[in-house]
VOTORVEX-254742 format. One record per atom (N, C-alpha, C, O): x, z, y; residue in one letter. Coordinates in steps of 0.02 Angstrom, whole numbers, plus 50000, padded with zeros to 5 digits. Last residue first. Layout:
% VOTORVEX-254742
XZYa
...
This chain:
% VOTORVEX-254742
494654983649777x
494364983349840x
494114988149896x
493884985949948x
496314984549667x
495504986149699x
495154986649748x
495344991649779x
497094976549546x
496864976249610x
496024981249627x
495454980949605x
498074988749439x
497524983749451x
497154982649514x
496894987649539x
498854988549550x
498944987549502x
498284990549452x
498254996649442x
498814982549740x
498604990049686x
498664985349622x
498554979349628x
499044971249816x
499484976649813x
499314980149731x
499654979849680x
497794968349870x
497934964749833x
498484967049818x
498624962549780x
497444981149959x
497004980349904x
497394973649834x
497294974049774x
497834981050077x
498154984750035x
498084981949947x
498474981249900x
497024977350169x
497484976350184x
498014975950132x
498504972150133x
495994986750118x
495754980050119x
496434975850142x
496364969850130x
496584999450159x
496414997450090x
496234990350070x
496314988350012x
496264997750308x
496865000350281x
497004996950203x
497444992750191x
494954995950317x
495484992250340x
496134990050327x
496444984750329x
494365007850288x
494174999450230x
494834997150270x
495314996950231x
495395022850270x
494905018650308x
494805010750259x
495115009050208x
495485030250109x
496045028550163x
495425023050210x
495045019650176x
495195043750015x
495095036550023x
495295036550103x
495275041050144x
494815056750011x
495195053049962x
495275047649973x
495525045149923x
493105056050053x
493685058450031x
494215058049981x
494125058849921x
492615041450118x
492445045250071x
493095048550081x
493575045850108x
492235039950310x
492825041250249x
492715044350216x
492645050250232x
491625048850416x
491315038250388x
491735038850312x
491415037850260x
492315056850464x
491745059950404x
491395052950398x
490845052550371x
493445052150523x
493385052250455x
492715054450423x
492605053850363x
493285051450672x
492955045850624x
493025048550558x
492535046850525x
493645065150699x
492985062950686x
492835057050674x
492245056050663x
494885069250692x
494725067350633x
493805066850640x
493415068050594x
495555073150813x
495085077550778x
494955076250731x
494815081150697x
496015061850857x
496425069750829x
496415074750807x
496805079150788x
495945048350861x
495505050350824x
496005056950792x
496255057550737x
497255039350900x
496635038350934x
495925042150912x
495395040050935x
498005044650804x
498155043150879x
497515044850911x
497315049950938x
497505040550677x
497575045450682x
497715047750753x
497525053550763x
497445024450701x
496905028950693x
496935035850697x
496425038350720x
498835022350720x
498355021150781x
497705025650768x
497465029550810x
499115024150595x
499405025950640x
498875027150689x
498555032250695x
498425013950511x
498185023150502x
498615026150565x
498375031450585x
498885002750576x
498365003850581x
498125012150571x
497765015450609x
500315004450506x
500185003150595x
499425004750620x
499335007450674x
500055004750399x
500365010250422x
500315010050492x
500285014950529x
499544990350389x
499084993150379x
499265002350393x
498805006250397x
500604982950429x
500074983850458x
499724986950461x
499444988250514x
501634988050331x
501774988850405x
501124988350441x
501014992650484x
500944979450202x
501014987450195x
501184989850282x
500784994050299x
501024966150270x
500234968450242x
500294979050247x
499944983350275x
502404962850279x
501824964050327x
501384968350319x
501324973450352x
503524975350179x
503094970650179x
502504969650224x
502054973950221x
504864981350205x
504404982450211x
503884978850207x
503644979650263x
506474980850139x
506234980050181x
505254978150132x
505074975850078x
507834992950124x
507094992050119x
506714987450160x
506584989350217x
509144996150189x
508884988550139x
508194987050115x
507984981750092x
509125009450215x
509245003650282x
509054995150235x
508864989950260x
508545016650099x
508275015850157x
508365010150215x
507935007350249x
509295007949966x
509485012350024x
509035012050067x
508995006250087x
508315008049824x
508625005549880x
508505010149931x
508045014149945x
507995016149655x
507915016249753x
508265010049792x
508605007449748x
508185004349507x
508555011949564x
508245010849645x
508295005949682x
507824994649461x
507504999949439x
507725004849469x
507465010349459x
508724982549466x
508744988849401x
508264992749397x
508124995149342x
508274976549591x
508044974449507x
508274977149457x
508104975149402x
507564992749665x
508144988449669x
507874979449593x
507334978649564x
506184996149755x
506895000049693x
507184990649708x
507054985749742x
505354994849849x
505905001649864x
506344998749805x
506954999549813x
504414985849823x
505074985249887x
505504989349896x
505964988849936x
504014990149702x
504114980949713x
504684981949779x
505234979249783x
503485000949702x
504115001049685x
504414992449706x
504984990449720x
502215001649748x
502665001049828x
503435001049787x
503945001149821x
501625001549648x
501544995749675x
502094993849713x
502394988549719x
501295015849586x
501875011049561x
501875003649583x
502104999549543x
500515018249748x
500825020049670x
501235017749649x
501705016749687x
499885014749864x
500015009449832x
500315011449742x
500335007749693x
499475029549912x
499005023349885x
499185018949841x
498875017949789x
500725034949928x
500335038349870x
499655033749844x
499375033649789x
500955027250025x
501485024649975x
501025028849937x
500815025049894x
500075029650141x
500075024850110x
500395021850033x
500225017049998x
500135043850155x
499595040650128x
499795033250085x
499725031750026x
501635039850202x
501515045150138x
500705043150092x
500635041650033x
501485032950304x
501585032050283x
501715034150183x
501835031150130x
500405041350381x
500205038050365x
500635034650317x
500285032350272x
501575054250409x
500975058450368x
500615046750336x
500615045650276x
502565047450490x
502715052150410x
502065052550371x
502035051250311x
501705043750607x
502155039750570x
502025041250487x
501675038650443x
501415054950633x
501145052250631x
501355047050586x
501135046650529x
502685061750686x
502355063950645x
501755060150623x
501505063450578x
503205051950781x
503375051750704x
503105055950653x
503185055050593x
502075055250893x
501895048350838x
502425047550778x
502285043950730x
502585068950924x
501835066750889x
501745059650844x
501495058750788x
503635061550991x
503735068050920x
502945068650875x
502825068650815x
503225054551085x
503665054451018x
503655058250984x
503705056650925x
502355054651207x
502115056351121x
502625056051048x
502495056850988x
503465054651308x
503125059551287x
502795058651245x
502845064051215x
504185043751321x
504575048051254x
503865054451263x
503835058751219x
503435026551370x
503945033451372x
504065036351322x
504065033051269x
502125018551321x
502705019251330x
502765026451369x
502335030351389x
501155011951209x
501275018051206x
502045017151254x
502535015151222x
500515001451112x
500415000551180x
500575007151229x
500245008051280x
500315003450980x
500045006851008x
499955004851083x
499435006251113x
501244993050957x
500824991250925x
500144996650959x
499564994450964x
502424999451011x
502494993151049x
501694990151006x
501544984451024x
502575013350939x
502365012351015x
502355007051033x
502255007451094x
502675005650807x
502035010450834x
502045010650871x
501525008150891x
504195000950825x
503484998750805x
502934998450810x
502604993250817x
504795012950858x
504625009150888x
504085002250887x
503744999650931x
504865022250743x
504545019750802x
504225018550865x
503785020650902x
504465008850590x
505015012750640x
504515016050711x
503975013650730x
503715012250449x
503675007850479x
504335013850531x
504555019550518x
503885018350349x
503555013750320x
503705008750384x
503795002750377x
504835032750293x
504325028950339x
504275020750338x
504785017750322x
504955042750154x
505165036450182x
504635033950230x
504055032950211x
């Protein structure tokens, strides 16, 4: 499930035409995945229903804080293709930005 649309990313990227599209939904996929494997049983608050079942993809809706912060690993991965900011990044761990965005989310909260 992507987290964010996008169009989103290119109007947050500052990205016009169709030549990085296919790059930025891949982009898209991979931050949003980070992100929902971050939040855990957190990100169920907007996906499931009040039974406890999925919601349909088109009824999901997304919470600022979680869009921003997919908007943000977005851009980072964009702007960084080599992955040389990450050696700042413990492994396993998602930029401070991202997580600090995130952080009041996690069950038990963590900074």
């Amino acid at each position: 499930m992507n987290l964010v649309t996008l169009d989103e990313a290119k109007l947050r990227l500052r990205v016009d035409g169709t030549a990085l599209d296919a790059d930025i939904e891949l982009m898209i996929g991979g931050a949003s995945t980070a992100i929902l494997r971050h939040l855990g049983d957190a990100a169920n608050e907007f996906l499931l229903d009040g039974n406890g079942d999925p919601l349909p993809e088109d009824q999901v809706v997304v919470p600022d804080d979680v869009k921003n912060a997919t908007l943000y690993l977005v851009g980072v991965m964009l702007r960084d293709p080599d992955g040389a900011e990450g050696k700042d990044w413990d492994v396993g761990y998602l930029p401070r930005p991202v997580t600090a965005l995130l952080a009041s989310r996690r069950k038990p909260p963590l900074a």
